[in-house]
DOBAGU-425028 format. One line per 10 residues: number of its first residue (from 1); for each residue x, y, z of N, C-alpha, C. Coordinates in steps of 0.05 Angstrom, whole numbers, plus 5000, padded with zeros to 4 digits. Layout:
NUM	X:Y:Z:X:Y:Z:X:Y:Z; ...
//
This chain:
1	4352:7857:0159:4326:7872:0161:4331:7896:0179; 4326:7922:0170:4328:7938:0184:4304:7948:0203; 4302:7967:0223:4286:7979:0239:4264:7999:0214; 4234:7997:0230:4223:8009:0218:4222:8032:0228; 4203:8053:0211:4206:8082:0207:4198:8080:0241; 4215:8105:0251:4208:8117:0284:4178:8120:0283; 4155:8116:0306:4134:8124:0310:4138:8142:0336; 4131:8159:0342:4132:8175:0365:4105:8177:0366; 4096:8170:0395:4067:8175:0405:4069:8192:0427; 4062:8218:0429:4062:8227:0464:4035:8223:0478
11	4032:8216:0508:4014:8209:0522:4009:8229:0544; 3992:8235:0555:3987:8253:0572:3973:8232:0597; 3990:8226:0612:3976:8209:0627:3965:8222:0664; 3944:8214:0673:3939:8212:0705:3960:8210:0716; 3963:8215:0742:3984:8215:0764:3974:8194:0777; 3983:8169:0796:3982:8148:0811:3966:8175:0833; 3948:8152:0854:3937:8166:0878:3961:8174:0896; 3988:8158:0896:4010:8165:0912:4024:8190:0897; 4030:8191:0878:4039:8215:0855:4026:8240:0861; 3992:8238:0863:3981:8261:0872:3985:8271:0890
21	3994:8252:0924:3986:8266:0938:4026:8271:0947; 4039:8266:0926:4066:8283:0932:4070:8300:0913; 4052:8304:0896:4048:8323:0879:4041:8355:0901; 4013:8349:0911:4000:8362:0933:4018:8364:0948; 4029:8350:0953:4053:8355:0974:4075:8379:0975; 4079:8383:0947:4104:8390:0949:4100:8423:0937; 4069:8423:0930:4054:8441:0912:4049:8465:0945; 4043:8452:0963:4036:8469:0990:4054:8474:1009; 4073:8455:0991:4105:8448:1016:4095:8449:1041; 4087:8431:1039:4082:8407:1069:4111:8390:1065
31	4128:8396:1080:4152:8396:1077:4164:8366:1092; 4142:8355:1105:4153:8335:1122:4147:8309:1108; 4172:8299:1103:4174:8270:1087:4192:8275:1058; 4193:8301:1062:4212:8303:1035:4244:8322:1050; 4258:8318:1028:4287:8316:1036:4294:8342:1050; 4310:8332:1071:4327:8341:1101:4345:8363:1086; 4349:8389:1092:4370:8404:1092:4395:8393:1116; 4418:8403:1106:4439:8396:1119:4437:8417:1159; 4417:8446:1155:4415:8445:1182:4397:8436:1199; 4384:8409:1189:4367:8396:1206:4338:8395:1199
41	4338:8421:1189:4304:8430:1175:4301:8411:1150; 4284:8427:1140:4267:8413:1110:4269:8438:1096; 4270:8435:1074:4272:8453:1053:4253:8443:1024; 4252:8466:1005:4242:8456:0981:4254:8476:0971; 4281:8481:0955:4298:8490:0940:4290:8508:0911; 4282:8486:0898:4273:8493:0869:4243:8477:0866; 4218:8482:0865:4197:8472:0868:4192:8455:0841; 4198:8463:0816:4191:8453:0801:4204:8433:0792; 4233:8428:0801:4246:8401:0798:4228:8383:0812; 4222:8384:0841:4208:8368:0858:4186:8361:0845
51	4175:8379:0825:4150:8359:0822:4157:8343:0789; 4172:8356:0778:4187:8335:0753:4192:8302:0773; 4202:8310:0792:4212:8282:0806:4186:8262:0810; 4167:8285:0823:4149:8275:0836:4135:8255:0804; 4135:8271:0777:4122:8255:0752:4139:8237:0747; 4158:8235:0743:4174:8217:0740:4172:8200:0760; 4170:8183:0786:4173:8165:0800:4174:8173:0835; 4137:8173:0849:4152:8184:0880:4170:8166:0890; 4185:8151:0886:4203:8137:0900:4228:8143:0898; 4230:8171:0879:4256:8182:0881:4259:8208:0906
61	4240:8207:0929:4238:8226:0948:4249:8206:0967; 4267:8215:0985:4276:8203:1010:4252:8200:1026; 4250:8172:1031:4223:8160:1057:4194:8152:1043; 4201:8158:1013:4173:8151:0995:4165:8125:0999; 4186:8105:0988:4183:8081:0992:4177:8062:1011; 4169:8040:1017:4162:8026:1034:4187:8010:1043; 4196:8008:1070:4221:7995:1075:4233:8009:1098; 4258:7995:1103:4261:7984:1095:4252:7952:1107; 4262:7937:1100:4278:7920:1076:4255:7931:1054; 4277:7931:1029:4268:7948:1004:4270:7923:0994
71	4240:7921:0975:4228:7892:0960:4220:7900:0943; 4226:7885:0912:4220:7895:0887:4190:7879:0885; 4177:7896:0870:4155:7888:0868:4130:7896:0845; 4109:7899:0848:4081:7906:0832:4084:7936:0840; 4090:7946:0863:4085:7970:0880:4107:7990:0862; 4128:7982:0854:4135:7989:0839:4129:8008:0812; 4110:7990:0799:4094:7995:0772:4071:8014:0776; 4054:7995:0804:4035:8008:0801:4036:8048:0817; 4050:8049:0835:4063:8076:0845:4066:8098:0831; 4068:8097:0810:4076:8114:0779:4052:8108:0757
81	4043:8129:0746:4017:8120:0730:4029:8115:0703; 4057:8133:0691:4066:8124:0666:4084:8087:0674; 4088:8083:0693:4096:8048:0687:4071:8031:0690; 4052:8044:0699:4027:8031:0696:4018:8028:0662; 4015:8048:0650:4014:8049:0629:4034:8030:0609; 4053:8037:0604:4088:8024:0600:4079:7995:0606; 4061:7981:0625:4070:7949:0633:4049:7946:0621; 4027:7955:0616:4001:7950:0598:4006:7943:0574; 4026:7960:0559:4024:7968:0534:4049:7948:0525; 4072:7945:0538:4083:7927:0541:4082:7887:0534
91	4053:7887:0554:4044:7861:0560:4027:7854:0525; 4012:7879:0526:4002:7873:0498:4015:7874:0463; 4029:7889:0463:4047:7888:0453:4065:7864:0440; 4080:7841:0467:4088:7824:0469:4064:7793:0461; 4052:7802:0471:4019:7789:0461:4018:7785:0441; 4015:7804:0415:4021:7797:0391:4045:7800:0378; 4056:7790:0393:4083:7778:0372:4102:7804:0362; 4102:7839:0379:4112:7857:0363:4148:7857:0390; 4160:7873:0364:4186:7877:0393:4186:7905:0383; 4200:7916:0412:4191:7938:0421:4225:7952:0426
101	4225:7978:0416:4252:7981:0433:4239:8020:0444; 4249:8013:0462:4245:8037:0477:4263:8053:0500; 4260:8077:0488:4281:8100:0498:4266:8118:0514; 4276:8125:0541:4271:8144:0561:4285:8157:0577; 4284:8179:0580:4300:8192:0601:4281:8203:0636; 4294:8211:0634:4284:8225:0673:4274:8241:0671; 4274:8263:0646:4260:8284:0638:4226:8293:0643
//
């Protein structure tokens, strides 16, 4: 049995309340909490990578996360509004009986 025809859905989703406010963050470069230049300062290099980062997951900013000790968790999911989405859609999904295969990048 082969795979059925590709569906591509795109979503336009909310930002987590933590997402926004490193969103805001990085939008006013309020520079403290995000990554150290090598002479001691803070920098924001290229702005619009930072905030790709910031959609994609604040926990890819040095000091975002809670820790350490670094603990896997809900905080995880819920931190990011697209894995919020993703574990919803996921759970239901699995619910009725469908399998799922899914591809993502960092983009």
């Amino acid at each position: 049995k082969g795979l059925p025809p590709k569906k591509e859905v795109k979503l336009f989703l909310p930002l987590s309340p933590m997402q926004a406010d490193w969103y805001r963050r990085v939008l006013l470069r309020d520079l403290s909490g995000l990554e150290s230049s090598k002479a001691g300062g803070t920098a924001i290099h290229n702005v619009v990578m930072h905030l790709r980062k910031v959609c994609n997951h604040p926990y890819l900013f040095e000091g975002a996360e809670p820790g350490p000790p670094f603990v896997e968790g809900e905080h995880l999911v819920t931190n990011c509004g697209k894995l919020v989405v993703v574990d919803k859609l996921l759970k239901r999904l699995k619910a009725a009986g469908h399998r799922v295969l899914l591809f993502t990048t960092m983009a």
